[in-house]
N, C-alpha and C positions, 0 to 999 in steps of 0.2 A: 821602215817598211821592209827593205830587206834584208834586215836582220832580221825581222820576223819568222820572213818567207826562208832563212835560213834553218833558222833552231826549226821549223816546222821540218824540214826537207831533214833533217839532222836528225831527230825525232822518229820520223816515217821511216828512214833507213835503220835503225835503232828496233823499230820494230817487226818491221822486215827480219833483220837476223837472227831475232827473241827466236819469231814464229819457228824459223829454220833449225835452229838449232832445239828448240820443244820439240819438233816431230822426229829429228835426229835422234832425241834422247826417247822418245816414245819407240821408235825403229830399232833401238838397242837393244830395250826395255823387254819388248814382245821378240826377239832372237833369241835374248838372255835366257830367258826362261825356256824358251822350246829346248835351247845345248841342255841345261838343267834337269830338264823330262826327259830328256835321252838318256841320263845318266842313268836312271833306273833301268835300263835295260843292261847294266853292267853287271848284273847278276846273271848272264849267259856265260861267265867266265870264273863263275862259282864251280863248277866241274872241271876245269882246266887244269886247278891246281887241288895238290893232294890237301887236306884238313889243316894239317900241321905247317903246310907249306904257306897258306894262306894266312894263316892268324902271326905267323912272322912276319908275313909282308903288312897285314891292318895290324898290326901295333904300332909301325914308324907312321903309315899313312896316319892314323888317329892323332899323333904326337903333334905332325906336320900340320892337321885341320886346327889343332886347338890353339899351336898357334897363332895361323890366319885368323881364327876366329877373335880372338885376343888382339889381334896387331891391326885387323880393319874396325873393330868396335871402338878403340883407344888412340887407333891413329889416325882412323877416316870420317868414320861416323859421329863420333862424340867432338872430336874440334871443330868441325863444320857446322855444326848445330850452335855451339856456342858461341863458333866468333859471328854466324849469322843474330844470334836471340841471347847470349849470353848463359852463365849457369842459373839456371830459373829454378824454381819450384814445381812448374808445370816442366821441364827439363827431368829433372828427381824424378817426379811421379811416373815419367811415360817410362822411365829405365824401370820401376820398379815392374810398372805393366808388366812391359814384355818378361820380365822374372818370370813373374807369377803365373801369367798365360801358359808358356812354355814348360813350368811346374803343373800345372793342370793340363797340357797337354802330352805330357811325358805318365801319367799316371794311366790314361786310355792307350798310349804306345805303347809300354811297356818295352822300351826301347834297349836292345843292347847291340853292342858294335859285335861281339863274339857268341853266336849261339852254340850250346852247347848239340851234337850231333845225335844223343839220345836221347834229346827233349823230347816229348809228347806234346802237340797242342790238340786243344779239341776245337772244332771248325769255327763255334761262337768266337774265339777269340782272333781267329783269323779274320774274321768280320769286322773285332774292333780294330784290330791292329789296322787294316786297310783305312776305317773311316779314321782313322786317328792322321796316318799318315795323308789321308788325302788332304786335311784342313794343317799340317805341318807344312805340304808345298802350299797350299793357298797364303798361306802367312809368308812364306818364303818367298813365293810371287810380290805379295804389300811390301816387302823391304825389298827387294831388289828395284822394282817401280820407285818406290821411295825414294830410293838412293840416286837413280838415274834422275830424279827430281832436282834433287842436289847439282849433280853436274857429271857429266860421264863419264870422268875419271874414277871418280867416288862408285858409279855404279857399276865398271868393270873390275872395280878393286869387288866389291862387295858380293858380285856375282863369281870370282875367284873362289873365295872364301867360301860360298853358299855350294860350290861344287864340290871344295875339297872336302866340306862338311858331308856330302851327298854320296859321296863317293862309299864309305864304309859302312854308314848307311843302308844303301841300296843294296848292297851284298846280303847285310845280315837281314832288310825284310824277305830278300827273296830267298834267304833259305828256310826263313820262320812259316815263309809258303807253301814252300813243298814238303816240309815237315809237319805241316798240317791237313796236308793231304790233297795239296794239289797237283797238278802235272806240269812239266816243266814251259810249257805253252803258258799252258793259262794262270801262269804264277806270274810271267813274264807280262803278258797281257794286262795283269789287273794290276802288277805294278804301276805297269806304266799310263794306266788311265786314272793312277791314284797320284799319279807326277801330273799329268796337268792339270792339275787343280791349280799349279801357279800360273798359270796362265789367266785365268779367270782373276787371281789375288794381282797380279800386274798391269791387268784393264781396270782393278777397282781402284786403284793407287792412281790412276790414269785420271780415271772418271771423276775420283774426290778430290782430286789437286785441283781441277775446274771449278769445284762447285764451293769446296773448303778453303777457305784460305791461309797461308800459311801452313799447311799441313803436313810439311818436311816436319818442323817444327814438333808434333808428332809423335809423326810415325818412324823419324831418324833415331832420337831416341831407345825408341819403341824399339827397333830393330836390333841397337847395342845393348839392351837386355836382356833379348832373347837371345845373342851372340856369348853375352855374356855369362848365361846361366850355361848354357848347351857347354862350353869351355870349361867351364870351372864345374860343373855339377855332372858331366854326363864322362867326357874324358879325360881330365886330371885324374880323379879316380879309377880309370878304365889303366891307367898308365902306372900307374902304383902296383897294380897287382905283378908289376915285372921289378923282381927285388937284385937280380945280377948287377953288380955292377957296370961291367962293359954295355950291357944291353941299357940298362939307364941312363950311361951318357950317351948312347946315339939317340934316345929318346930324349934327352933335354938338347943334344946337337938338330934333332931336326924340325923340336919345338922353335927354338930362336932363329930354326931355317924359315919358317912359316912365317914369324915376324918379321924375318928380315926383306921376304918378299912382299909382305904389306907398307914396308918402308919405304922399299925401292920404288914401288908405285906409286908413291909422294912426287917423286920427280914427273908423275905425267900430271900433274895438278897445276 
């Protein structure tokens, strides 16, 4: 009998800390994202620097994100998933999803890290660009929720990598904004209400982890191939276009800098 009333009491406390540490990682979860939407407002710092000045500074940051993006999909995301569920089939498929999502959703962005300053947009495309991007952070919300699903180290590594991804980003929508004829208010504005749309994608990772089970399983996945594709299909090539020597090895220096901080962050695991 009283070892019953033991494992019972063992048990209770056991779930006692689940709960504690679920709403911890929900507390992250919903922070993560709001620093993430703020990032969007980094395009106030688009006029600080001259043209020429800035697209030297986002060519190492770009080198640095594909990193990260590479070193949390391959060091954090994909081992977690498999030492939880193994390399599965249903594993394969959700990598290939988020490919393919992120390939369909880059065709409505029409996303570039360096816009050119004598582009011309016409307003329509302003319109997509925005809806493109507002369902880019919504998705960006589901994997970071995701991730914090996993366990919090995973989710502050993941939300790293979703920042420094956001970062070059957020520069090059908001100048695709005022080159399409907005003012520099209301560029900044609709950025930034097209940033929290992850918020809403980190309530829905919330919601469906209750109701779906297993659902890391997933959407973790899911998330290292959208990581993956953004890496290899959006920046690799974005980093090719610099053929100098000296300049391409501080871009392969500050690529393996961005994994090396995805590594380091193994250690809070």
């Amino acid at each position: 009998m009283e070892f019953i009333i033991f494992i019972y009491l063992k048990t209770f406390k056991y779930n006692i800390y689940f709960r504690v540490y679920m709403q911890l990682s929900y507390f992250y979860a919903i922070i993560s994202v709001l620093i993430v939407s703020l990032i969007s407002l980094v395009g106030v710092f688009y006029f600080s620097f001259k043209s020429k000045s800035l697209k030297n500074i986002l060519v190492y940051a770009v080198s640095f994100s594909a990193g990260a993006l590479f070193g949390d999909a391959l060091l954090h995301l994909l081992p977690e998933v498999i030492e939880e569920s193994g390399f599965t089939l249903q594993v394969s498929l959700s990598i290939l999803a988020g490919i393919i999502l992120f390939f369909i959703l880059e065709k409505f962005i029409h996303w570039r890290h360096c816009h050119s300053e004598s582009s011309k947009h016409v307003h329509p495309f302003v319109i997509t660009n925005l809806f493109g991007d507002a369902l880019h952070n919504f998705i960006d919300g589901l994997i970071i929720g995701a991730s914090y699903l996993v366990s919090i180290p995973v989710g502050l590594a993941t939300t790293l990598a979703v920042i420094l991804h956001e970062i070059p980003q957020e520069i090059g929508d908001f100048a695709l904004l005022i080159h399409g004829g907005m003012s520099k208010t209301k560029a900044l504005l609709f950025n930034f209400l097209s940033a929290l749309t992850s918020v809403i994608g980190v309530l829905v990772a919330i919601i469906l982890s209750s109701r779906i089970e297993h659902i890391t399983s997933y959407l973790v996945p899911f998330a290292a191939g959208g990581f993956l594709y953004i890496a290899g299909s959006d920046l690799i090539p974005e980093l090719h276009k610099e053929v100098k020597i000296k300049n391409s090895l501080l871009q392969l220096f500050t690529l393996l800098l961005g994994i090396g901080v995805m590594g380091a962050l193994l250690f809070l695991e």
